[in-house]
Each structure stands twice: as C-alpha cells, then as structure tokens.
C-alpha positions, 0 to 999 in steps of 0.5 A, spaced: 403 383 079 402 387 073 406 387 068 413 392 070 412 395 063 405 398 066 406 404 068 403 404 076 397 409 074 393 404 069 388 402 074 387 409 076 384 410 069 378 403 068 373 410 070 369 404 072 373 402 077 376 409 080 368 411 081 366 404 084 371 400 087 369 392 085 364 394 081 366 390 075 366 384 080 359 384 083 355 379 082 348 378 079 343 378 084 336 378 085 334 373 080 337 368 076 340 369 069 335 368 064 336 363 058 338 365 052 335 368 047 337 370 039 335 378 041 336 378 048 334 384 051 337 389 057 335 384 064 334 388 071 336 385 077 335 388 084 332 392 088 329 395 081 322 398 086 328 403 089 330 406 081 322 408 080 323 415 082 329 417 077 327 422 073 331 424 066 331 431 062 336 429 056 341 435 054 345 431 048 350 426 048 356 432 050 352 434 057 350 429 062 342 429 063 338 432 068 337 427 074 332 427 079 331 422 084 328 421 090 333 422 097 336 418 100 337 413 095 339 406 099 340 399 096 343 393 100 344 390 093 347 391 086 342 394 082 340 396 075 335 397 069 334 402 063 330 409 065 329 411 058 329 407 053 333 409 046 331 408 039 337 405 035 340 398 035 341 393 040 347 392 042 350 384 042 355 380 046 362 381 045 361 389 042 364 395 045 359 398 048 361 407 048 359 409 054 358 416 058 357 415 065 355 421 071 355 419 078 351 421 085 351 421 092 345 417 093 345 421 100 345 428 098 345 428 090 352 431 090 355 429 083 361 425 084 364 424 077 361 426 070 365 424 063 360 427 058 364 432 056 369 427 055 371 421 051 365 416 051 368 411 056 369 403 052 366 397 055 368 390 052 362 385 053 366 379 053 365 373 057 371 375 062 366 381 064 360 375 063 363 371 069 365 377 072 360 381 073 353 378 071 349 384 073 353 389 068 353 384 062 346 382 063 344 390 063 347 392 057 347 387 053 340 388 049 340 394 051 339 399 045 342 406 043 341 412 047 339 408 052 340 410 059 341 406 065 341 407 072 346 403 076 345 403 084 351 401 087 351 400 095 354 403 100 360 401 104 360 401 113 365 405 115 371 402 117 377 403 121 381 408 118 375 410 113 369 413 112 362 409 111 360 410 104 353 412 101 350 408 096 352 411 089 347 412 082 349 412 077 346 414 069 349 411 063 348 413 057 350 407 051 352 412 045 355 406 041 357 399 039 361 396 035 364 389 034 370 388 038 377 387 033 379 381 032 386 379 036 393 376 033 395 370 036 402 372 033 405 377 029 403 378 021 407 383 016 413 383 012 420 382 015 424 387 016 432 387 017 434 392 022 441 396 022 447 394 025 448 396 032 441 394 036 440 388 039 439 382 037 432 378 036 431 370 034 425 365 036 427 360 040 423 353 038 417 355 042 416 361 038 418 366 043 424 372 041 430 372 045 434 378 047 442 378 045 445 385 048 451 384 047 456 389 045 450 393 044 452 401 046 447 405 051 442 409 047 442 417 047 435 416 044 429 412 044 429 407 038 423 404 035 425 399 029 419 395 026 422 387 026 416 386 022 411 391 019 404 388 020 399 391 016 394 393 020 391 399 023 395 404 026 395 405 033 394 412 036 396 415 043 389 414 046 388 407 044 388 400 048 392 395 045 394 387 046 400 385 046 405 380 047 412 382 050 419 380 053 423 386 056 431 386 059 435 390 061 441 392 057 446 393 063 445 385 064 441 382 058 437 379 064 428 378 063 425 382 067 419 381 065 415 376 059 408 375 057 410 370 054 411 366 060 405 367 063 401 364 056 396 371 057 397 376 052 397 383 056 391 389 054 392 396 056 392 404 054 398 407 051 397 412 056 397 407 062 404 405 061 412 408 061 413 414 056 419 409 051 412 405 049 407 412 049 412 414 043 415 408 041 409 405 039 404 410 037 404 410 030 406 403 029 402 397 025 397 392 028 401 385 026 408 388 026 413 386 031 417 392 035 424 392 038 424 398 043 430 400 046 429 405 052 433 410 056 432 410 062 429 417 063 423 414 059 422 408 063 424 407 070 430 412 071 436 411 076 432 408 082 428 402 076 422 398 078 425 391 080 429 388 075 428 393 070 433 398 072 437 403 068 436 402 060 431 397 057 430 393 051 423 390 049 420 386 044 413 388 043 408 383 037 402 388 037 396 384 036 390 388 037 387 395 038 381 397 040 
C-alpha cells in the first residue's frame, strides 16, 4: 500500500497516468532498442506509418498547437515519434524533461485533455522509467527542444462494466530540461535543540529516529520543529519531494508507518499528501530533519486511516526536491 501519509488523490495527479492508465508501463514495441550512443537521438517505435497525417499549426508554449490528423486514427500497438523537430538542445538521460501535453479521441478528434495553459508537467527519465517503460525513455530521450512528439496509445475492448476505448493521440511539446537535483542519503545541516514539551527523537544503532511520546500534551495547533536545518533549497507547496519518515500516533506511541522499513525512500508532491505536511514542510530546507506533530483536523480526523488515528507525529529527513 502506499505510504498512510499520502493523501489517497496523489495518483490522480501523475497526468500521464490520469490521461492514460499503464501508459508508463508499456513496453517497447516494434523494434529492438538501439545501442547506445554518445548523443542518442529521439527512437520511433511502432506503427510510426499511422502518425504521417498529424499535421501541427505551432500557437506558443501557453496554447496547445493546431492538430489535424487523419480519422479514425487506430494503433494495435504503443506508438510514437517526433512530428516537428525543435531547435534547441538535446535532452539527455536522467534530466527532468518539462513537458505539456494535448490529448485526442482517435476516433472523433474530441480534446480529451490539455495542460498548455497550465504548469509544464515534469518527466524524470530515469532508469526506473527506462526499465519501465522503454518506448517513452527512448522517444525523449535525444529528443530536442520545442520538439513536438505524437504518442498513439491503443484502444481498449469493451469490458464488463465498461465501454471500449478508442485509441488516444497524444501531442507532446518538450518546453525544457534540466539536470535532476541530487537526493540526500541522510540529512545534512546543523542541529537544533528543540523546546521542551514535544516528543522526543533519538537514532537507534541503525540510524533510524525513534519517537517518545510520553507525557506529551495533544496539539491545538500544528508544530513544525526543525531537529536539523539543512542548507538546501526551500521547498515551495508545488514542489515534489523525497523523503525519509517514521509516523506514530501520539494517543499510543505506536508506528503506524516507516520508510525506513521498507529501505526505499518515499517521492511525492506536497500537494498530494495531508494538510499537517502541506503546511508543516513548505518553507523547510533540503537537508533538514522535521518533527511534525499534526492534529487530527489535518490529517485523518476522528475516523483515522488504519492505525494513523487521531493526532500524529512524524519525523520526515527531506532529501530532495524536484
């Protein structure tokens, strides 16, 4: 299950994943994945043929472009491949690519979805996308630019239950790319003596923070206390994080939930999780170790998730911020 401290909507916000469910685990179809190169360039896979009608009227990078396309658009496999090629540099493995993205009913040509006007979107091209979704890393990857690609996702048989699905297009625009920020094994900053009254914090022998809550008194208001203050960047509320955390409730000092148990560090926006850690950790430095304590009005309220009921205290290292 995903970590109790995610709010139960972060998956509703991966846009790739709302627009097209599994699209991130597709595998690379239609030809074997060219060898490496110094410079690789964007790699076309599928049913490319079908893509030759898509025709684009550029209108900036806030508004979607004009798409025309032959209908009805039908692939029986994921395909993809740059329509216009920008001008700029080539985006390389393991940068965040900025992206925007309108979709279409392959059928009709109705607009199923468009971010333009919005926020780019970010897209980590990262060996977990490489081992996961080949076609995808392979088609951005080289890519340039202002590049647009077409990306046809099949459509879906009906089901019991459900209606069949045409097949999707989509039109990516790559706006940017940056080199991803590194990711902390542990925190680093300046230790800080917190006030009397909180709960207390020590590492056991493996390094993990263990949670007293004895005699501590229910909040009546949120608490952030930095335990250590890290010297990195300042998180904003739109940023996506990687942590390390340990959770408890205060009612019954019991672990509830633990990165640290699973051995993977957890990534998410600050959007996408409950409001004691919205507001607790935006503002807070890269390095620095928090101890939240949380009323239950910002968490779970009265009916709780699991064992995270009631009032809760977390520990949270913030490694990294993308």
């Amino acid at each position: 299950m995903s970590p109790p401290c995610l709010d139960e909507s972060f998956q509703l916000r991966r846009l790739l994943a709302i627009l097209l469910p599994g699209l991130l685990l597709l595998t690379a179809c239609g030809g074997s994945e060219a060898p490496p190169a110094p410079e690789p360039t964007s790699q076309s896979a599928g049913e490319t043929a079908k893509l030759d009608s898509v025709k684009l009227t550029e209108n900036g990078d806030k508004k979607a472009p004009g798409v025309d396309f032959t209908k009805p658009l039908d692939v029986k496999e994921p395909t993809v491949k740059v329509v216009t090629e920008g001008s700029g540099d080539r985006v390389k493995a393991n940068q965040i690519a900025d992206i925007s993205i309108v979709a279409f009913n392959g059928k009709d040509g109705s607009t199923l979805e468009d971010t333009f006007p919005n926020d780019p979107e970010p897209l980590e091209l990262n060996d977990e996308l490489k081992g996961s979704s080949p076609v995808i890393y392979n088609a951005f990857v080289g890519a340039k630019i202002g590049s647009h690609l077409a990306l046809a996702v099949p459509g879906q048989a009906a089901a019991e239950g459900t209606a069949a699905k045409p097949t999707q297009l989509l039109i990516v625009k790559v706006l940017s790319a940056k080199d991803a920020p590194p990711v902390l094994d542990k925190p680093e900053g300046d230790a800080v003596t917190p006030p009397a009254g909180l709960p207390t914090v020590k590492e056991n022998d493996k390094g993990v923070p263990e949670i007293s809550v004895a005699g501590v008194k229910a909040p009546t208001a949120l608490v952030s206390q930095d335990l250590i203050t890290g010297k990195g960047q300042a998180l904003k509320e739109t940023d996506t994080i990687t942590v390390n955390y340990v959770g408890v409730a205060l009612a019954t000092g019991k672990v509830f939930d633990s990165s640290f148990e699973s051995g993977k560090k957890a990534t998410f926006p600050l959007t996408g999780v409950i409001k004691g850690w919205t507001q607790g950790l935006t503002g807070k430095t890269v390095g620095s170790r928090v101890l939240l304590v949380v009323p239950k009005d910002l968490a779970y309220g009265d009916q709780g998730q699991g064992d995270a009921k009631g009032d809760l205290v977390f520990v949270v290292d913030i490694l990294g911020v993308k």
